[in-house]
C-alpha positions in Angstrom: 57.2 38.4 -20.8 58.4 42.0 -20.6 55.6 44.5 -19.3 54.1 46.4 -21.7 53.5 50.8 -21.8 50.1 49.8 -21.3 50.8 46.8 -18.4 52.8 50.2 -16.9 49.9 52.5 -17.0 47.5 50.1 -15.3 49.6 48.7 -12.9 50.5 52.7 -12.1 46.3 53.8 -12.3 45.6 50.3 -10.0 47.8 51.4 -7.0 48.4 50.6 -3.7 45.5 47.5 -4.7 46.1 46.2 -7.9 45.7 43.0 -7.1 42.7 43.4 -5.4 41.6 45.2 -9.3 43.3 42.0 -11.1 41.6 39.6 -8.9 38.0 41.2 -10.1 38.9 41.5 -13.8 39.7 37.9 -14.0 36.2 37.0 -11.8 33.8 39.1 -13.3 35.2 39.0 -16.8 35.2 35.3 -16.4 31.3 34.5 -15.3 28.4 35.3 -17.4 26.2 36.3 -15.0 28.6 39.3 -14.7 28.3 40.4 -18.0 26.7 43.7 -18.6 23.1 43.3 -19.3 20.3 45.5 -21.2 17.4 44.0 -19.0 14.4 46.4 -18.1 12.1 44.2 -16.6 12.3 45.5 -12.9 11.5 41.9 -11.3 14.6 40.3 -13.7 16.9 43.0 -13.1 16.7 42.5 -9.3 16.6 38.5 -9.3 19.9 39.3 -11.1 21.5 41.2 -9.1 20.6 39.3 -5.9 22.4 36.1 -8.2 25.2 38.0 -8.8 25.6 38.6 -4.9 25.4 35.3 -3.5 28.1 34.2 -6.2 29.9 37.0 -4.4 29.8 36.2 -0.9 30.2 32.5 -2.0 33.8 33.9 -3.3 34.8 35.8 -0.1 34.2 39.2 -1.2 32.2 40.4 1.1 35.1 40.1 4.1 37.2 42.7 3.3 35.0 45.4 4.5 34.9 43.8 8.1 37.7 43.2 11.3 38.7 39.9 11.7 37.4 38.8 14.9 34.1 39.6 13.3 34.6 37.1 10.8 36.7 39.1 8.0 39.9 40.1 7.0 40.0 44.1 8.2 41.1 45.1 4.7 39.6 48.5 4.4 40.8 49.5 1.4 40.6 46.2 -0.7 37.0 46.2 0.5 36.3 49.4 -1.0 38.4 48.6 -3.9 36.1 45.4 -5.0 33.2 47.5 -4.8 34.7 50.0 -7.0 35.2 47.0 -9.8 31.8 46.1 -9.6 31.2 49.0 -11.7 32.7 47.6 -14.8 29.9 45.0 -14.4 26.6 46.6 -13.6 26.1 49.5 -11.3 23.1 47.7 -9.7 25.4 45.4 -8.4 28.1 47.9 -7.1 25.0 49.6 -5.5 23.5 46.9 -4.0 26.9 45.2 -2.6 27.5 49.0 -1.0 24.5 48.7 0.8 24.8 45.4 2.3 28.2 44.8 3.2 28.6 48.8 3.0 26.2 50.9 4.6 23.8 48.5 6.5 27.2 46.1 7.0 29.3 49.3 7.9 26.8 50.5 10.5 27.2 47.1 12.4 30.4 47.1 12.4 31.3 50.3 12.8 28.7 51.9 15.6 27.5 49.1 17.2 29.3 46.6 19.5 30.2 43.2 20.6 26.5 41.7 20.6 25.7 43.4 17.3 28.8 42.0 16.1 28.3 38.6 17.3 24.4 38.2 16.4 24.7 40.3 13.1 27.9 40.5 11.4 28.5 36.8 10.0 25.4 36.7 8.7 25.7 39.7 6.9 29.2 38.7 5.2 27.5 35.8 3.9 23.2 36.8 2.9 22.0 35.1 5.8 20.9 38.3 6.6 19.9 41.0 4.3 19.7 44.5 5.7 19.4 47.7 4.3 20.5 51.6 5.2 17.4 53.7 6.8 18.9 57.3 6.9 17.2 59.1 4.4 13.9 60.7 5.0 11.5 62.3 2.6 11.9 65.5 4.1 15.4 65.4 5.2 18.2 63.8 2.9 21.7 66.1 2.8 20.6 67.1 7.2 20.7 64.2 8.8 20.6 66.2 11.8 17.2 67.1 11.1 15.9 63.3 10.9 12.0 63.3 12.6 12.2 59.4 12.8 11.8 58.6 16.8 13.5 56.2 18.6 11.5 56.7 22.4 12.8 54.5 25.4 10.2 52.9 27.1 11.8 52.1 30.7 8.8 49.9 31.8 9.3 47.5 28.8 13.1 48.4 28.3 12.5 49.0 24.5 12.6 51.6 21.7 9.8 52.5 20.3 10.6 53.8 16.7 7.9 55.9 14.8 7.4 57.9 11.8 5.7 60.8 13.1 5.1 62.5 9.9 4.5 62.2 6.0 8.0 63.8 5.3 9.5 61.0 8.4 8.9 58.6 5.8 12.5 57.0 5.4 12.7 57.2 1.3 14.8 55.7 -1.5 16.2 53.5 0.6 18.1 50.3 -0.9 17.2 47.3 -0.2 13.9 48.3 1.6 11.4 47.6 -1.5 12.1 43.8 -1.2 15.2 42.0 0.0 15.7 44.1 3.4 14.9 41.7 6.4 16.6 44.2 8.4 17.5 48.1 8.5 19.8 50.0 10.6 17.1 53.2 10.9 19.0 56.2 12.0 16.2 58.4 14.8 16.4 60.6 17.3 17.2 59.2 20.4 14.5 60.4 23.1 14.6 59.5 26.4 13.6 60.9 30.0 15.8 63.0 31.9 16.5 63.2 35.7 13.0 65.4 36.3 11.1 62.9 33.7 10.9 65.0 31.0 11.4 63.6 27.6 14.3 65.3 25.4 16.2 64.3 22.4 19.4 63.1 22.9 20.6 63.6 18.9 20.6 61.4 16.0 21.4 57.6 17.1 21.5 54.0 14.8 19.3 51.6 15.6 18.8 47.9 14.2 15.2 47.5 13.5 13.7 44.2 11.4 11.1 45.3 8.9 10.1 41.7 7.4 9.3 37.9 8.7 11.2 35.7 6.5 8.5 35.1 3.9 9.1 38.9 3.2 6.0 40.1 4.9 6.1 43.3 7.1 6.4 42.9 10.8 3.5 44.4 12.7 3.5 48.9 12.9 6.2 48.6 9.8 4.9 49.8 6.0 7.2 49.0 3.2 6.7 50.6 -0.3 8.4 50.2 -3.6 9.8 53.1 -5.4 9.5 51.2 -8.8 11.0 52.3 -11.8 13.9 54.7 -11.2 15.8 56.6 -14.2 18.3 54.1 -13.5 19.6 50.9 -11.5 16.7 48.9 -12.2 18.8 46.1 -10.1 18.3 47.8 -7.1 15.1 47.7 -4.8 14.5 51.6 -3.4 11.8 51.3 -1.8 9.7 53.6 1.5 9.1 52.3 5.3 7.1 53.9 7.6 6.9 53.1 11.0 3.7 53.4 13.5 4.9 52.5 17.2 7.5 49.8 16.5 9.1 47.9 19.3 12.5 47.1 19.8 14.6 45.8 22.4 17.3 48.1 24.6 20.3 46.4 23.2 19.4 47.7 19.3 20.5 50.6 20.0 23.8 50.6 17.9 25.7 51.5 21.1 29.7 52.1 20.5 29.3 55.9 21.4 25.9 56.2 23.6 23.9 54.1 25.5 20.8 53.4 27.5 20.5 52.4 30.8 17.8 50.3 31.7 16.1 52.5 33.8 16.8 54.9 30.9 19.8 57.0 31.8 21.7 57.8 29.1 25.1 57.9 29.0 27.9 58.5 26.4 31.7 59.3 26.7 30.8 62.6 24.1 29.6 65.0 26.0 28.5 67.1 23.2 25.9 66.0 20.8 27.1 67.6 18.2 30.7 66.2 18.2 29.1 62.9 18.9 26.5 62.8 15.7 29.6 64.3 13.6 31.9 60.9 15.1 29.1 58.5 14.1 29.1 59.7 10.5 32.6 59.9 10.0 32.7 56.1 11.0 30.7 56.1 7.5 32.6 57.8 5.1 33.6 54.6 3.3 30.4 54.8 1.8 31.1 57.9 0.3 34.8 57.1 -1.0 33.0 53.9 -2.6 30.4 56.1 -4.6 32.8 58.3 -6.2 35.3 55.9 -7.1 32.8 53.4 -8.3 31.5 57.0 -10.1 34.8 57.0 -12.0 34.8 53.4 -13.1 31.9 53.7 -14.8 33.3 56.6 -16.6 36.4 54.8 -17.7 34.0 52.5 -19.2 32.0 54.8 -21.5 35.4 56.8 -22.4 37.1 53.2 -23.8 33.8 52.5 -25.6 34.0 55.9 -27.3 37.6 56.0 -28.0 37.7 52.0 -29.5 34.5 53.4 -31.7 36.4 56.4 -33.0 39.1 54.2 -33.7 37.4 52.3 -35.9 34.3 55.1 -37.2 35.4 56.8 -40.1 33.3 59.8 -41.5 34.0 61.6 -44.9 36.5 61.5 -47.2 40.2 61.8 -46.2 42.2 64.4 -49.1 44.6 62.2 -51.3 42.9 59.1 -50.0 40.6 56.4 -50.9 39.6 56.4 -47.2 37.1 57.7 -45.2 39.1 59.5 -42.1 39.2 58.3 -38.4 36.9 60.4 -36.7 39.4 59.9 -33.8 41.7 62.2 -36.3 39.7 65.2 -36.0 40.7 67.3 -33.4 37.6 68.4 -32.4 36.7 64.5 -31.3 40.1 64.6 -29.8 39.1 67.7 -28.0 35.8 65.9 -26.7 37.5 62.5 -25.8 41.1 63.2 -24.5 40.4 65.7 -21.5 38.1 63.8 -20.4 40.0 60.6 -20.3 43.2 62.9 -18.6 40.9 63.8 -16.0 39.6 60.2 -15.4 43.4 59.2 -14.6 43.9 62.3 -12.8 41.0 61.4 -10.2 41.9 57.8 -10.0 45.6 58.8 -8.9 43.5 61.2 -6.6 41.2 58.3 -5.0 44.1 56.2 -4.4 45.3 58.4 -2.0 42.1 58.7 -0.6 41.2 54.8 -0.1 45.1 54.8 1.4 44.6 57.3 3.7 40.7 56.1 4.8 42.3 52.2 4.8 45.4 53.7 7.2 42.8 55.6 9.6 40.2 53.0 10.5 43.1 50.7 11.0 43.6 53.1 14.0 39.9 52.6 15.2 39.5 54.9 18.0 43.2 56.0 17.9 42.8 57.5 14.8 43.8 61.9 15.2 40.8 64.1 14.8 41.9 66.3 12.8 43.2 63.8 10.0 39.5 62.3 10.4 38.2 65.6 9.3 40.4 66.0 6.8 39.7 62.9 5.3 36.1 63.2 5.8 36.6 66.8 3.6 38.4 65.2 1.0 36.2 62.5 0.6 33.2 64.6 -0.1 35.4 66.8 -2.2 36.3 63.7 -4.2 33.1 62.0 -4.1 31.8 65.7 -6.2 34.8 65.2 -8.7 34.2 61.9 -9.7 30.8 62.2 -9.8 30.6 65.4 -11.2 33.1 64.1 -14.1 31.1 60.8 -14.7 28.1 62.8 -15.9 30.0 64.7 -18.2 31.8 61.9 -19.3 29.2 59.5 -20.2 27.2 61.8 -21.8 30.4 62.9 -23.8 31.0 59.6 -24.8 27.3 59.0 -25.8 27.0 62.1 -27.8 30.7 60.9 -29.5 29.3 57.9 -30.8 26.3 59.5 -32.4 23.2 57.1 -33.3 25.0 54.5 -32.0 25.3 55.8 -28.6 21.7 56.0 -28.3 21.1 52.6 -28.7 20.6 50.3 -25.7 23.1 47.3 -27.3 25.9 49.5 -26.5 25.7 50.7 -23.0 26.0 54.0 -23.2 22.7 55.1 -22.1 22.3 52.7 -19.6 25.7 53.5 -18.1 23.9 57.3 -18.1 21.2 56.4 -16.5 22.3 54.4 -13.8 25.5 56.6 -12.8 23.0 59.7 -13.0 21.7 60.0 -9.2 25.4 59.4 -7.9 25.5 63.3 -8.1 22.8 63.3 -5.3 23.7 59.7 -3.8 25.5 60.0 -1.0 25.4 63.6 -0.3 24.3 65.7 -2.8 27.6 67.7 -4.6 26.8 70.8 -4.1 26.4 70.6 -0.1 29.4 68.2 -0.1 31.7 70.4 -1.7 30.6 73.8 0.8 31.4 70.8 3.2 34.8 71.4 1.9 35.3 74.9 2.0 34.1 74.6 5.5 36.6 72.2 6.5 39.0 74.7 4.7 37.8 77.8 6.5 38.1 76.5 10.2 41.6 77.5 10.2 40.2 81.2 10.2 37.7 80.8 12.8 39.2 82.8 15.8 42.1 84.4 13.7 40.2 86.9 11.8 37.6 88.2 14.0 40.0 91.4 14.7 42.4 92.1 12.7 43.0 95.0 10.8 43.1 95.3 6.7 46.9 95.3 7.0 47.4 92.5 9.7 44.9 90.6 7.5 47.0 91.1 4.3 50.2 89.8 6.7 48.0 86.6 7.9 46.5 85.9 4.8 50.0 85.9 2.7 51.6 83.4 5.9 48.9 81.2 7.2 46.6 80.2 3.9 49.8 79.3 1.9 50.2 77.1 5.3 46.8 75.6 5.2 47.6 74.9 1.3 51.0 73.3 1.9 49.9 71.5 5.1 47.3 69.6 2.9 50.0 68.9 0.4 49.8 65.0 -1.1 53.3 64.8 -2.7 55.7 68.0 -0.8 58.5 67.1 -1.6 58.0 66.6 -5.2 56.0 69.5 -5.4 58.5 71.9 -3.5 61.0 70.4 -5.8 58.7 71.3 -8.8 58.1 74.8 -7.5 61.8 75.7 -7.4 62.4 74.8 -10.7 60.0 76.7 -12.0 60.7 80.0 -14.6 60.7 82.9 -12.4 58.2 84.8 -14.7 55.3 84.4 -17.2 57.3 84.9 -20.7 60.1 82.3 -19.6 57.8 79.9 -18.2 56.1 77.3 -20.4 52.7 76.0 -19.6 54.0 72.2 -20.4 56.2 72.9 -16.9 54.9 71.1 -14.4 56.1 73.9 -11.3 54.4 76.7 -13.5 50.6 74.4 -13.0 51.3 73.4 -9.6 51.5 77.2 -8.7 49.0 78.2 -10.8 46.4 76.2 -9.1 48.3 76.9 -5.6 48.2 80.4 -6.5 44.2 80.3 -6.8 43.4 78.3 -4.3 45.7 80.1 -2.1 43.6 83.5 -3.5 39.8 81.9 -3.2 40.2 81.3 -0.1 41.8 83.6 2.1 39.6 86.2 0.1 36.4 84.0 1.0 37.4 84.1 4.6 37.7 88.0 4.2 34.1 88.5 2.8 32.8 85.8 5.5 34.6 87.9 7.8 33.3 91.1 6.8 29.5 89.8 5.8 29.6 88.4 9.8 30.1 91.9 11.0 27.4 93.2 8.5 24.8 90.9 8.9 22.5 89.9 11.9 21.9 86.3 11.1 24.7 84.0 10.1 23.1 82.4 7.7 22.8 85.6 6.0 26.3 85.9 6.5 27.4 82.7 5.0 24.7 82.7 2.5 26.4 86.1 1.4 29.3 84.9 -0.2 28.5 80.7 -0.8 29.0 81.2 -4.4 32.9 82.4 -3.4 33.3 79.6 -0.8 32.4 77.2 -3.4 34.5 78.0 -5.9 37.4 78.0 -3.2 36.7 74.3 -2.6 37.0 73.4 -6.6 40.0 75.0 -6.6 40.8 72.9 -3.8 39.9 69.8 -4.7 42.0 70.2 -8.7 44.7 71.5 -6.3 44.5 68.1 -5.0 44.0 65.9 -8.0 46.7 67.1 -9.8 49.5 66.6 -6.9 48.1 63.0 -6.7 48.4 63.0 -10.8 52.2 64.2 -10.4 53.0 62.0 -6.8 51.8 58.8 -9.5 53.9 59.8 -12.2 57.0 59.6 -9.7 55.8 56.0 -8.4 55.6 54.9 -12.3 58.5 52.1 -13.0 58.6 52.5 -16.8 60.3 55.3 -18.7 57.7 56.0 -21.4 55.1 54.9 -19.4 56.0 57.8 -17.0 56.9 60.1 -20.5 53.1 59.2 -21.5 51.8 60.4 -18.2 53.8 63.7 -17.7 51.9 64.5 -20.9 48.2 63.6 -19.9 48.7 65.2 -16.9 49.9 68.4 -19.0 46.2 68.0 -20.8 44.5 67.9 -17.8 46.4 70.4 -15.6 45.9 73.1 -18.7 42.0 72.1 -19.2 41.0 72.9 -15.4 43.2 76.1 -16.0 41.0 76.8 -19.5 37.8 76.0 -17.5 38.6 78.5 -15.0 40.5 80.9 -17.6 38.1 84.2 -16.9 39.1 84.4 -13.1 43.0 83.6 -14.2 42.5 86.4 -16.3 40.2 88.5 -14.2 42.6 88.3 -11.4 46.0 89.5 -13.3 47.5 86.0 -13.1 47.8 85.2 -16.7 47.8 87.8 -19.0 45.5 87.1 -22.1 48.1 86.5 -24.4 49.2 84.0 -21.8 45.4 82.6 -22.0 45.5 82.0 -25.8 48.5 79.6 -24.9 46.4 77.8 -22.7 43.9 76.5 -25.6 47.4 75.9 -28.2 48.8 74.0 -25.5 46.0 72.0 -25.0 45.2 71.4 -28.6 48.9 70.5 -28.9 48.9 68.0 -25.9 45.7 66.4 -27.9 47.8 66.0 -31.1 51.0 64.1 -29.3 48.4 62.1 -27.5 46.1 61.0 -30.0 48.5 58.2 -32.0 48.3 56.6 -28.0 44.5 56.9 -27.3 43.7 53.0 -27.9 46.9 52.6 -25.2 45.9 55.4 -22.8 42.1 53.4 -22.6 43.6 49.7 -22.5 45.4 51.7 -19.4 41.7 51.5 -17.4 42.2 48.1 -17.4 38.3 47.6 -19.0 38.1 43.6 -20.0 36.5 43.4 -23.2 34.2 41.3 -21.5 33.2 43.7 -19.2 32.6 47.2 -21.7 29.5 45.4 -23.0 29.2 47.5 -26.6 28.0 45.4 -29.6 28.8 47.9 -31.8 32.2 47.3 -31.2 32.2 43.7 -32.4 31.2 44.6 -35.8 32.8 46.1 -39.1 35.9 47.8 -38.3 36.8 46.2 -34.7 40.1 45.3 -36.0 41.1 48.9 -37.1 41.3 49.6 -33.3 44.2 47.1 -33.1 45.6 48.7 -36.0 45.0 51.7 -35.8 45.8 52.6 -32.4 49.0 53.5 -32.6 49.7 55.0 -36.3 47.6 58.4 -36.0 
């Protein structure tokens, strides 16, 4: 059977995984226990969602995420993938898989060694042991350098002794912790005595401490608590531990990058404790690549509700007609709905090349370059702010586009709201993830600047940021290709051609950030305190990173539309990618304008192009959603099972 525009579009959105994304369609769409649920009873929603994982584990899904001498298949990026999917099912369960075989899995596997591996690992794959992810503490969630937990070494015993030594040490929100947790990997400083017996902190270090016996009782000095009803992800079982003098054995100590003697030496081939906390986390950053694509999922899955509903909701009375009109044929719902779904493929084609690029480096293990390991780690949390960032909006879009009927429980909306809500703050919260990005931008500068002259700046600026720009470049070739081509000035050049947006954003990211380098420059000279300094001019450094990050997202949009095999599949494309290009450019269109690179006239073109782009696209928005690749199954919306359903089929395509 010959593929059809839509078969293109998913296979193209899937990527380098698709049948990874097939493989979960046809399982969850297939059981009933993964069909999307409107339970609040917190005791049902969990027994669920622990269900839902052993049928899991008893399919294999859980060995992706770990190497194969372990016990799994070393599949990075299909592990993250599955997890992803999970999403179209219930976010509990995304949540709660991310944890296990994630976080508390991921911490195993990733800092500890060949005894953690051995004794923990195959039992983690398959619920043998359930664990959870202590990092968090009440007082200290986005500075994990800050962490009060204690881990002391005791060399007469030859154990840690792990305690909370304040209210605001109290590890919080933590996953798994409430109930299920047998286990947690507990993240404390590491103190231990030096050559002339004094005790001193050796930095943030993991540590595998059991919390409960196996009736799920707590294990002498360890207090659980249960955070109860969230605003959300009632599947999921936050819950408090304290601890008050907890022993562990030596060999606990997650030990891949630092170690313990027994007679309490410590040892670690990072000299610097700095460089050594930063290594440990980046070993992590899967789980913040899984939050923001499993973000976007859930997105996908409120915009295909809303778009089949305006397909089939019809609202006053058409001129020359019998009919009530579409509400999908209003351009202001198209306005609301379109964009939106435009970005959602642009940041899908974006996280592809991010799970590709995290799935190449940890191949690599400890071979992996630095420098691409901080790039990734930047682009992650610059990502992991899109998507999440764009999920909020989304869903509530979507909600509000579906009026009354949004509101109601029976068609997911809300619930999708409420548990996608704390993935801005999950994970790293998205405003300190994306300065985390303009600090990984601005370390180019770091020794360049300090002296030069306003002229010699002006000469570094113009050569080195448009290097640090291109350098980071997802697709050059296509884009050089793209910039060439492009009208040489603004009356010639149309805003539909694709070399005039690339340089636009290019152009302003190029801008925002050497001129945020500048200001940091110049408020470092000014200022006494460098956090004055930086403080100074974080509202500039953050714009920077946006800029940065839709730089990115739409050379992954325009890399995908090159990899797509079907003509009008890839027509279809180079015209959502038009809508979204030209709605981050009208989002931003006061500093484009500000800033003498579009004139206003030019900025009035902006909003007819994008109403135009919304027009062509609207006869193909029941194709552009079946591109997501939601089951029906899966989107969980009685509303679309009654009156009407059938116009979406028919109407689809006719405008």
């Amino acid at each position: 059977m010959m593929a059809s525009i839509a078969d293109h579009l998913r296979t193209t959105l899937d990527g380098r995984w698709r049948e990874v994304r097939e493989r979960a369609r046809t399982d969850l769409a297939g059981h009933p226990e993964f069909a999307p649920h409107h339970e609040h009873d917190l005791g049902e929603a969990r027994a669920k969602v622990l269900r839902q994982m052993k049928l899991l584990a008893s399919n294999g899904y859980a060995a992706d995420g770990f190497a194969k001498d372990h016990g799994g298949t070393g599949d990075t990026g299909a592990a993250v993938t599955s997890i992803e999917m999970l999403a179209m099912s219930d976010l509990s369960l995304m949540v709660k898989a991310g944890v296990q075989w994630g976080l508390f899995g991921g911490a195993i596997e990733n800092l500890g060694t060949k005894r953690h591996h051995e004794k923990y690992v195959p039992g983690t794959i398959d619920l043998d042991i359930l664990g959870c992810f202590a990092m968090t503490e009440t007082g200290h969630g986005s500075d994990v350098q800050a962490l009060e937990t204690t881990a002391t070494y005791d060399p007469a015993t030859e154990e840690f002794v792990v305690h909370s030594p304040t209210p605001s040490s109290r590890k919080d929100y933590i996953g798994g912790a409430a109930q299920d947790a047998r286990l947690a990997t507990v993240f404390a400083q590491l103190l231990t005595r030096n050559a002339s017996g004094e005790l001193e902190s050796k930095g943030v270090h993991c540590f595998v401490v059991p919390i409960r016996d196996e009736d799920g009782n707590d294990l002498p000095g360890v207090t659980t608590s249960d955070c109860g009803y969230k605003g959300g992800l009632l599947g999921v079982d936050n819950g408090r531990i304290m601890f008050d003098q907890v022993r562990i054995p030596r060999e606990n100590l997650l030990n891949r990058y630092a170690d313990v003697e027994p007679d309490g030496t410590y040892t670690s081939g990072i000299e610097s404790d700095g460089k050594r906390f930063f290594t440990m986390l980046g070993t992590l950053v899967r789980g913040r690549v899984t939050v923001g694509g499993s973000a976007a999922a859930a997105a996908r899955v409120a915009l295909t509700i809303a778009t089949k509903y305006a397909l089939q909701r019809r609202q006053f009375d058409a001129p020359k007609s019998s009919d009530e009109v579409l509400i999908m044929d209003y351009l202001v719902h198209q306005r609301r709905l379109l964009p939106l779904i435009a970005r959602s493929y642009a940041l899908q084609f974006a996280q592809n090349e991010l799970v590709s690029t995290l799935h190449e480096l940890q191949a690599q293990g400890d071979d992996a370059d630095p420098q691409e390991q901080r790039e990734l780690e930047g682009r992650a949390a610059g990502l992991k702010a899109a998507n999440t960032a764009h999920t909020t909006r989304a869903i509530q879009e979507a909600r509000e586009a579906c009026g009354g009927a949004g509101y109601l429980s029976e068609n997911r909306l809300v619930g999708l709201k409420a548990d996608s809500d704390v993935f801005t703050t999950f994970e790293g919260d998205n405003v300190v993830l994306t300065q985390l990005v303009a600090k990984e931008l601005l370390t180019s500068y770091a020794d360049d600047v300090r002296d030069l002259s306003p002229v010699e700046w002006a000469r570094f600026a113009l050569d080195t940021v448009s290097d640090v720009v291109k350098k980071r470049t997802a697709a050059a070739p296509i884009i050089q290709t793209l910039l060439e081509r492009r009208p040489d000035n603004e009356e010639e050049g149309s805003l539909f051609d694709r070399g005039t947006q690339v340089s636009m954003f290019e152009e302003r990211e190029e801008y925002l950030l050497s001129t945020a380098a500048r200001r940091l420059q110049g408020a470092m000279d000014r200022e006494d305190d460098p956090f004055d300094a930086f403080n100074f001019v974080q509202d500039h450094v953050l714009h920077a990173a946006r800029a940065h990050i839709d730089r990115v997202v739409l050379e992954a949009f325009v890399a995908a539309i090159e990899e797509c095999a079907d003509e009008e599949a890839c027509g279809l494309l180079g015209e959502v990618c038009d809508l979204y290009a030209l709605t981050v450019i009208d989002e931003d269109k006061a500093w484009f304008v500000e800033h003498r690179l579009i004139s206003t006239e030019r900025a009035k073109a902006v909003v007819r192009g994008i109403n135009e782009r919304c027009r062509t696209l609207r006869p193909h928005a029941a194709l552009l959603v079946e591109g997501f690749g939601i089951p029906d199954a899966l989107l969980g919306s009685a509303m679309l099972d009654g009156p009407g359903t059938d116009a979406v089929r028919l109407t689809g395509l006719q405008g």
